[in-house]
KOLMI-632183 format. One line per 5 residues: number of its first residue (from 1); their letters; for each residue x, y, z of C-alpha. Coordinates in Angstrom, 3 decimals, padded with zeros to 6 digits. Layout:
<nodes>
NUM	A	X/Y/Z | ...;
</nodes>
This chain:
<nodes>
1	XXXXX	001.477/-010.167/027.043 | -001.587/-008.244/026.039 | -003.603/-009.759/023.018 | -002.298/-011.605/020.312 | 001.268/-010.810/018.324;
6	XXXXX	000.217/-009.822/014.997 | 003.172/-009.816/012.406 | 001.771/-008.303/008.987 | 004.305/-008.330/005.746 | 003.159/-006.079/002.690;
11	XXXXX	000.385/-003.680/001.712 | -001.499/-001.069/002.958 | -004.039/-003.251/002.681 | -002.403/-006.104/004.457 | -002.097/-003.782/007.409;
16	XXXXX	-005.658/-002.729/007.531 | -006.759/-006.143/007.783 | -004.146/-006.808/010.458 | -005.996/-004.423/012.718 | -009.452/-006.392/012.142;
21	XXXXX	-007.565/-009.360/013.356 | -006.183/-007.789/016.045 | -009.640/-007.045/016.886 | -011.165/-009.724/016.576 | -008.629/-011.861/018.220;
26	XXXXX	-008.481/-010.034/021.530 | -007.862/-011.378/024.371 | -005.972/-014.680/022.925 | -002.420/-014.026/024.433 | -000.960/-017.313/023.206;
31	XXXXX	-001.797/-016.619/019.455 | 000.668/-015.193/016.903 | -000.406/-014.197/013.397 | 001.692/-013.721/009.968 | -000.132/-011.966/007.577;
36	XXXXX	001.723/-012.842/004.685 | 002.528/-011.427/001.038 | 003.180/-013.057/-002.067 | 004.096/-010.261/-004.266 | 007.474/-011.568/-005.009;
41	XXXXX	009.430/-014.487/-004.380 | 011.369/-012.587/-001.432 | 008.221/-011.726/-000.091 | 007.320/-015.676/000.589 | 010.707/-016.649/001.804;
46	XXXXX	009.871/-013.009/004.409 | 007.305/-014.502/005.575 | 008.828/-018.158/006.275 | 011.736/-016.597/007.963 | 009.443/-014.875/010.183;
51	XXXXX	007.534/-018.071/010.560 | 010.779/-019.635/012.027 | 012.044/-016.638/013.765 | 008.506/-016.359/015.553 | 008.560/-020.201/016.772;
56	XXXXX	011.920/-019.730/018.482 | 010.825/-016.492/020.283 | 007.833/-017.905/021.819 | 008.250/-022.174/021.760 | 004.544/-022.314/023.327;
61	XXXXX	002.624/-019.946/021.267 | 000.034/-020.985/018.680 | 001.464/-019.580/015.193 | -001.627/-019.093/012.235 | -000.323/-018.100/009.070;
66	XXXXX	-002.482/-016.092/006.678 | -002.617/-013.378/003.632 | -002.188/-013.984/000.059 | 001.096/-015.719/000.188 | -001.051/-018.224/002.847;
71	XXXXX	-003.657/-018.334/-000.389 | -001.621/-019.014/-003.171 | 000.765/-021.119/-001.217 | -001.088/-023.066/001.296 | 000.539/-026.085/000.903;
76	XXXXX	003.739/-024.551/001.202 | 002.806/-023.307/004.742 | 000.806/-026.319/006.242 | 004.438/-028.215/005.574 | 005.935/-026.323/007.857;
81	XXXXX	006.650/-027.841/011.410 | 006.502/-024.601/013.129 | 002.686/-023.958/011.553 | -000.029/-025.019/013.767 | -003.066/-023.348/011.036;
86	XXXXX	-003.296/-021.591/007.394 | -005.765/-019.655/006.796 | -006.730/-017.948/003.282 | -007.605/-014.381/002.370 | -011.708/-015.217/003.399;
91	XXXXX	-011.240/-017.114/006.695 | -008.398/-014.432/007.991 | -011.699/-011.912/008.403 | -013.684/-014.613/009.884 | -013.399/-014.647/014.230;
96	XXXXX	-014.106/-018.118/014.116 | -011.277/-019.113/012.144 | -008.873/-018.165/014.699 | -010.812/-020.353/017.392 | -011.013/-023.601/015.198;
101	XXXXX	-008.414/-026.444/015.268 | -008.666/-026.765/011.564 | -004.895/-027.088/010.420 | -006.213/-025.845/007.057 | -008.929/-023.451/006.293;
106	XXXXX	-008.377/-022.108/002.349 | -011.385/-021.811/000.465 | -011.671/-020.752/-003.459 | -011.134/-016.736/-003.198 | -012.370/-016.560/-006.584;
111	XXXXX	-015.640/-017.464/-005.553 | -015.528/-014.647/-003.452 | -018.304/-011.935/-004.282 | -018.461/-009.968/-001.195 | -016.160/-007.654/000.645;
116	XXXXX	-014.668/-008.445/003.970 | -017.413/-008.201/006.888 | -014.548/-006.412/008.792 | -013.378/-003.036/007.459 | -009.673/-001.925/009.036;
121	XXXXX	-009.680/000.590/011.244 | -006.501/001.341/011.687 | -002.746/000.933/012.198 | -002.019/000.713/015.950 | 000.937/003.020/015.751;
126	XXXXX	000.416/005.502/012.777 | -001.921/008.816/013.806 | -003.838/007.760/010.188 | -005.508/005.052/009.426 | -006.477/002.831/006.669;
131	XXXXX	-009.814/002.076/005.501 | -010.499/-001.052/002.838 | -012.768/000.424/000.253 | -011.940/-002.346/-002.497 | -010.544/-006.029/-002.758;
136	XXXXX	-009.115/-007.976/-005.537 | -008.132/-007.436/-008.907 | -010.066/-008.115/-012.261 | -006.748/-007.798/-014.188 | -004.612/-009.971/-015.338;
141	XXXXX	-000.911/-009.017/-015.544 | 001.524/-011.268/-016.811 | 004.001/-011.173/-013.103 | 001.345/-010.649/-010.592 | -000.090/-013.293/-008.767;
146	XXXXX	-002.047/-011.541/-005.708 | -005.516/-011.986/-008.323 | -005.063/-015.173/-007.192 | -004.314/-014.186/-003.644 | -007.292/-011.691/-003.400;
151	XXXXX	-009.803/-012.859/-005.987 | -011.870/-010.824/-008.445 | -012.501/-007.128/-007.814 | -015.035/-006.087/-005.358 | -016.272/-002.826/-003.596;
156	XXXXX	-017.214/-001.616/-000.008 | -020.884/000.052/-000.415 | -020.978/003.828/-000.298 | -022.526/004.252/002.965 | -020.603/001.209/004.939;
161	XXXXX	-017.528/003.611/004.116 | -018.992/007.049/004.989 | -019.840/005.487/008.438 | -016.588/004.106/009.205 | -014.908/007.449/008.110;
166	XXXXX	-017.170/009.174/010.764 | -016.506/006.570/013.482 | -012.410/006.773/012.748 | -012.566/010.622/012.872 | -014.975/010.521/016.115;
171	XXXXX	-011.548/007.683/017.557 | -009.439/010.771/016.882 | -008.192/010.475/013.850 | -007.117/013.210/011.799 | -006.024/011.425/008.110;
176	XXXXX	-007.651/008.382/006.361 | -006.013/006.327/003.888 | -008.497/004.611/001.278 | -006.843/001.578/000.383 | -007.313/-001.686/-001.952;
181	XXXXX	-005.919/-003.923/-004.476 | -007.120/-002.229/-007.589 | -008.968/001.122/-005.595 | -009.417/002.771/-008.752 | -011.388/000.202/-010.473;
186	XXXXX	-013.826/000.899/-007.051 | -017.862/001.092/-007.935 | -019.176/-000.961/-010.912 | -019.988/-004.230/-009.013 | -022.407/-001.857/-006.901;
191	XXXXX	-026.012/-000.630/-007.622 | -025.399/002.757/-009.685 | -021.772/002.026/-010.739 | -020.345/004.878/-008.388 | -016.930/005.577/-009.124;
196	XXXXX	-013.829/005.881/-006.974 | -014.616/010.081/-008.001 | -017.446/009.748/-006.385 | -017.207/008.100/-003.281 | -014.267/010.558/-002.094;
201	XXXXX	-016.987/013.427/-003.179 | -019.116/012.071/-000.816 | -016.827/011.319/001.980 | -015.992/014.766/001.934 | -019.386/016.437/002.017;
206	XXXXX	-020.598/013.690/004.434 | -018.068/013.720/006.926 | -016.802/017.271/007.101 | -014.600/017.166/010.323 | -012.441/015.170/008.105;
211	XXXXX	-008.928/017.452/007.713 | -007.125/014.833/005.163 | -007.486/012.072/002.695 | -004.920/010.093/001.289 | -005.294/007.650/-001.513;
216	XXXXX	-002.986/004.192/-001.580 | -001.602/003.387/-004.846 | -003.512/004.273/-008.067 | -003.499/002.659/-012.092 | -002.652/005.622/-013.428;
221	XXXXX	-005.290/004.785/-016.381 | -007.943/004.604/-014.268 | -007.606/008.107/-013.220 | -010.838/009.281/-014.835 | -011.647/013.536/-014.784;
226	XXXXX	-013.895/013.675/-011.624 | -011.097/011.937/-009.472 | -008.400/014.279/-011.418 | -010.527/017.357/-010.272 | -010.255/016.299/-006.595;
231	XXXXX	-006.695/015.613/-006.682 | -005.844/018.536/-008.482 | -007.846/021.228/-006.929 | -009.608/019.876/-003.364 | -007.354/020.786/-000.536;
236	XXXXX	-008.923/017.694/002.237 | -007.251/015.549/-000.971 | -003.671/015.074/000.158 | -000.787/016.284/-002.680 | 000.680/012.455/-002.961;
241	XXXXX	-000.131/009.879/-005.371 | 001.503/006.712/-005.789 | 001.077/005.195/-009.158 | 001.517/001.401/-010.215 | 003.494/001.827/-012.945;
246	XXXXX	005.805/-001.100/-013.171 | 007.980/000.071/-015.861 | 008.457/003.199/-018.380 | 009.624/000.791/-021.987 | 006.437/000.497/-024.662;
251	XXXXX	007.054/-002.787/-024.899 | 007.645/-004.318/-021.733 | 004.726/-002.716/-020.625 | 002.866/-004.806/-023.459 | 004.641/-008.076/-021.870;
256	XXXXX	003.708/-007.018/-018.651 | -000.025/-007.042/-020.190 | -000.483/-003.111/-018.971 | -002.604/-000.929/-019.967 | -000.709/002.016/-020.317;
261	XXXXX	001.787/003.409/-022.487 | 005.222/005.305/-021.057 | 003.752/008.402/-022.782 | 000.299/008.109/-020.974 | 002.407/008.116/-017.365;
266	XXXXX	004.439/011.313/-018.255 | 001.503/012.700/-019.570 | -000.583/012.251/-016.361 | 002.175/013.522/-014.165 | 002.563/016.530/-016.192;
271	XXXXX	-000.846/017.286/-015.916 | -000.968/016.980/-012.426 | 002.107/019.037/-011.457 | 000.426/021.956/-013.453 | -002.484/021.938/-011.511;
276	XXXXX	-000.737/021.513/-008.601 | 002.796/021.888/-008.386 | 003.067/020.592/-004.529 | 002.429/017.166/-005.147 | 004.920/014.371/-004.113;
281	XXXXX	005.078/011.284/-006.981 | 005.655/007.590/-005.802 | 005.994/004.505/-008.005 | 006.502/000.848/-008.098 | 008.814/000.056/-010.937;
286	XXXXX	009.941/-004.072/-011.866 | 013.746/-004.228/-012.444 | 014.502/-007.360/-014.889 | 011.536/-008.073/-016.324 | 011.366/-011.352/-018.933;
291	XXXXX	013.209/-009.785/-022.475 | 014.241/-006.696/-020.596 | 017.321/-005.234/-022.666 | 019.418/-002.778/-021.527 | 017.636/000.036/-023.670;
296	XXXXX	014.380/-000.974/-022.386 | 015.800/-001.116/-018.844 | 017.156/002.632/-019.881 | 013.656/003.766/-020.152 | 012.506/002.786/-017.023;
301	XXXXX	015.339/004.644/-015.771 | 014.527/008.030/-017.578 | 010.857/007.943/-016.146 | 012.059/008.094/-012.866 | 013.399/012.151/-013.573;
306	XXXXX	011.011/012.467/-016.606 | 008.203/011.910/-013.757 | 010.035/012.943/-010.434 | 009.110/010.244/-008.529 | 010.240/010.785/-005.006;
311	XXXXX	008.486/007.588/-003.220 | 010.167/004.717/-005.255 | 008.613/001.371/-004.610 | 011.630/-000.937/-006.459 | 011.105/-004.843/-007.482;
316	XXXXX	013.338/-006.831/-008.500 | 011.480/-009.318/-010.980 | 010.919/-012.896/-009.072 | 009.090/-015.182/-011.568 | 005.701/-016.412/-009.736;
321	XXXXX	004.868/-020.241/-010.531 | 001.326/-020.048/-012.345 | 001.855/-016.053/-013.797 | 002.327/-016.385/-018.063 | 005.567/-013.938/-016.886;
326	XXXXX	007.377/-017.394/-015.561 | 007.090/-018.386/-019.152 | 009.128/-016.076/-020.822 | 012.627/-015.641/-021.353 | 014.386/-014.576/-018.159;
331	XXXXX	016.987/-012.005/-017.108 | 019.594/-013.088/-014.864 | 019.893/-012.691/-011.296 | 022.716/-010.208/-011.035 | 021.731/-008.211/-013.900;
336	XXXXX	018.025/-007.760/-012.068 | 019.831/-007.183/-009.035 | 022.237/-004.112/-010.395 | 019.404/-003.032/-012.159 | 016.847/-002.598/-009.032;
341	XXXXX	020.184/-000.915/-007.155 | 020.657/001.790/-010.328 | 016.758/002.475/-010.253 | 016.974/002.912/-006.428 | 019.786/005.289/-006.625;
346	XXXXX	018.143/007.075/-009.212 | 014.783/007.519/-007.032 | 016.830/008.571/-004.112 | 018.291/011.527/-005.952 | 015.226/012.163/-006.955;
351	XXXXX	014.129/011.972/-003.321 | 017.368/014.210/-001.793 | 016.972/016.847/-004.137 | 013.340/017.275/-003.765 | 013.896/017.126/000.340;
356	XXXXX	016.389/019.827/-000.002 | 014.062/021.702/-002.050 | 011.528/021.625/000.816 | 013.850/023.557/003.540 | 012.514/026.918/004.706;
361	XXXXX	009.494/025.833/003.370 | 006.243/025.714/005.839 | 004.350/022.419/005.878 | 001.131/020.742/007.498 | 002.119/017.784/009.380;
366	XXXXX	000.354/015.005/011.354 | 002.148/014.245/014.230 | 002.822/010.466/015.031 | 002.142/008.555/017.995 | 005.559/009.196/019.599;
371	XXXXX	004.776/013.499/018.843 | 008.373/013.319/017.175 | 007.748/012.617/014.219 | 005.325/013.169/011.374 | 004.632/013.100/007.340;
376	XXXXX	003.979/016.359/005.282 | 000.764/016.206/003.359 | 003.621/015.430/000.213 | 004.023/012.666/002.584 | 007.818/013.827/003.273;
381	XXXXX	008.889/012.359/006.424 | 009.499/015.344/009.358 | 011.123/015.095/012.441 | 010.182/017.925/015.320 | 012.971/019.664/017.063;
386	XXXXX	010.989/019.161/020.329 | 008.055/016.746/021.373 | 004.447/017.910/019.484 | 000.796/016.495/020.694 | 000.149/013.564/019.165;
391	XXXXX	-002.309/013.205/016.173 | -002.555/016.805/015.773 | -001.380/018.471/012.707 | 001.309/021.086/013.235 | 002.189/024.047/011.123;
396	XXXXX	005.918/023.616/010.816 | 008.628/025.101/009.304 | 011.139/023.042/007.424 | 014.656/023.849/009.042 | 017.245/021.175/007.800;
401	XXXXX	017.264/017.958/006.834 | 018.809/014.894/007.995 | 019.042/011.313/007.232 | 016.083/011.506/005.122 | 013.965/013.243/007.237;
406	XXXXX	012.941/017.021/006.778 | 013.748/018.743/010.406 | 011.293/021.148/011.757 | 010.034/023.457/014.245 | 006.439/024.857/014.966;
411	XXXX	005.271/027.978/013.147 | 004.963/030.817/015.310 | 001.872/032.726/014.919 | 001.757/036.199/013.132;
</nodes>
């Protein structure tokens, strides 16, 4: 055994943060970490089972269980027998914490006003990696409870970033991923009120041996014109955006306490396919929501084709003790469930069609780790008909596709 066992359930950002623990927990061979998620229900009882599943693998180890489900649930954690600490969202990026005895280490994350002193580097086995630019939320929608698992919104300084951009693509690699709770709503609790525009303007120009940036999932809303511009017409900005947009009915979106309307999310889509017809569409969509009908639910269904969304995040609704969402007047379990399975089938036709599309097509790709496999800068997953260096990017021509994943072979040169 070689460091500590780091098991991290959820975000992007969740697995940033795992690598500064992994970090800063070096060398401590007897330690496993969960970094937990409390997006939904499932996502808690996830992290439990691993809890359990982790105790009978290693008997001896010392088990610390952390992340926003750790936050919002402490008490729930620090019950367990197999648990030796809990540790919220502040003390996981704290070295210390991982040395103490303490059983239980939680302090209020709303008082939080500072970013994490530790910004991710990376994912150990991806060829990109993912920077923290932004933490917690300043919204308040009526099913989400990770406000109260990340605190209020707060922003990496400009230059803090630029440098850690420069020191990733000095490590070797080749595609960052800005990530956050709320990235869009980046800037205004820093001198000058940069934007999220802004800061990618000046990663670019600062760090120019940078070949790709990605952004993690975006409020759609928030997309003001200077970020538009970059997405739409800077060719370092990767053709992929995932949008939060949770449903596509007027009025659920209300419930939900959104602040967009289903017209404003085809309208943004539109806009960006025009400018740039390349780019790959992801979404999270909530199946069931509280007072979801069947012709609500039939909206959210449309928007999937009305907006092509090929990278289909799906939830089924789970009502979160303490979220105004609890309150109201639920759906019922199997009509959630058949609901999330006809929005998942509807993405992945979405998904097949648009693969097919991509066949004798000739794509950028960053190779993985292993050098077989890769994603598109549309993100579409590749897979190389023979071994390619890893962490390079390949030109590569789309052959066939296969369980999901385009097939491909190197472009010869002219």
């Amino acid at each position: 055994m070689s460091g500590p066992e780091i098991i991290t359930l959820g975000c992007r950002l969740n697995i940033a943060e795992s690598e500064a623990i992994r970090e800063m927990t070096a060398g401590q061979d007897d330690l496993i970490v969960i970094n937990s998620c409390a997006v939904t229900a499932e996502a808690v009882r996830q992290a439990r089972q691993a809890i359990r599943r982790a105790r009978r693998e290693r008997p001896g180890a010392r088990i610390m269980v952390t992340g926003c489900a750790a936050q919002t649930e402490p008490a729930t954690f620090a019950a367990m027998p197999e648990v030796d600490a809990v540790l919220g969202n502040r003390e996981k990026m704290e070295a210390n914490s991982y040395a103490s005895a303490a059983e239980l280490s939680v302090s209020d994350i709303m008082a939080v006003r500072d970013t994490a002193p530790h910004m991710a580097s990376a994912f150990a086995e991806h060829a990109r990696a993912f920077l923290e630019v932004q933490n917690g939320c300043d919204h308040r929608c009526t099913f989400c409870i990770i406000p109260y698992g990340r605190g209020n919104s707060r922003s990496v300084p400009e230059g803090a970033v630029i440098d850690k951009v420069k020191q990733l693509v000095d490590a070797g690699y080749r595609e960052i991923v800005l990530t956050g709770v709320d990235v869009t709503s980046y800037g205004p609790d820093l001198p000058g009120s940069p934007s999220l525009g802004l800061l990618i303007e000046r990663i670019l120009k600062g760090v120019s041996a940078l070949p790709r940036l990605r952004l993690s999932s975006l409020d759609s809303v928030e997309i003001d014109e200077r970020l538009f511009d970059l997405i739409a017409h800077e060719p370092r900005m990767m053709p992929h955006l995932h949008l939060s947009l949770q449903s596509g009915d007027d009025m659920i979106l209300k419930r939900m306490k959104r602040r967009h309307a289903r017209a404003d999310a085809v309208r943004i889509v539109e806009r960006l396919k025009s400018a740039r017809p390349e780019i790959s569409i992801g979404a999270d969509i909530i199946a069931g929501f509280p007072t979801e009908d069947e012709a609500m639910f039939g909206n959210s269904l449309r928007l999937i084709a009305e907006c092509g969304i090929v990278h289909g995040h799906i939830f089924p609704y789970s009502p979160r003790a303490g979220t105004p969402a609890a309150r109201m007047p639920q759906v019922d379990r199997a009509t959630i469930k058949a609901r999330a399975a006809r929005l998942r089938a509807a993405c992945a036709g979405e998904r097949a069609r648009w693969l097919q599309s991509l066949i004798g097509s000739t794509q950028s790709v960053l190779v993985e780790r292993n050098g077989m496999n890769g994603h598109a800068e549309n993100f579409a997953p590749v897979r190389f008909a023979r071994p390619q260096p890893p962490s390079s990017i390949v030109r590569a021509v789309i052959t066939g596709l296969e369980k999901d994943a385009l097939i491909a072979q190197e472009a010869q040169d002219d």
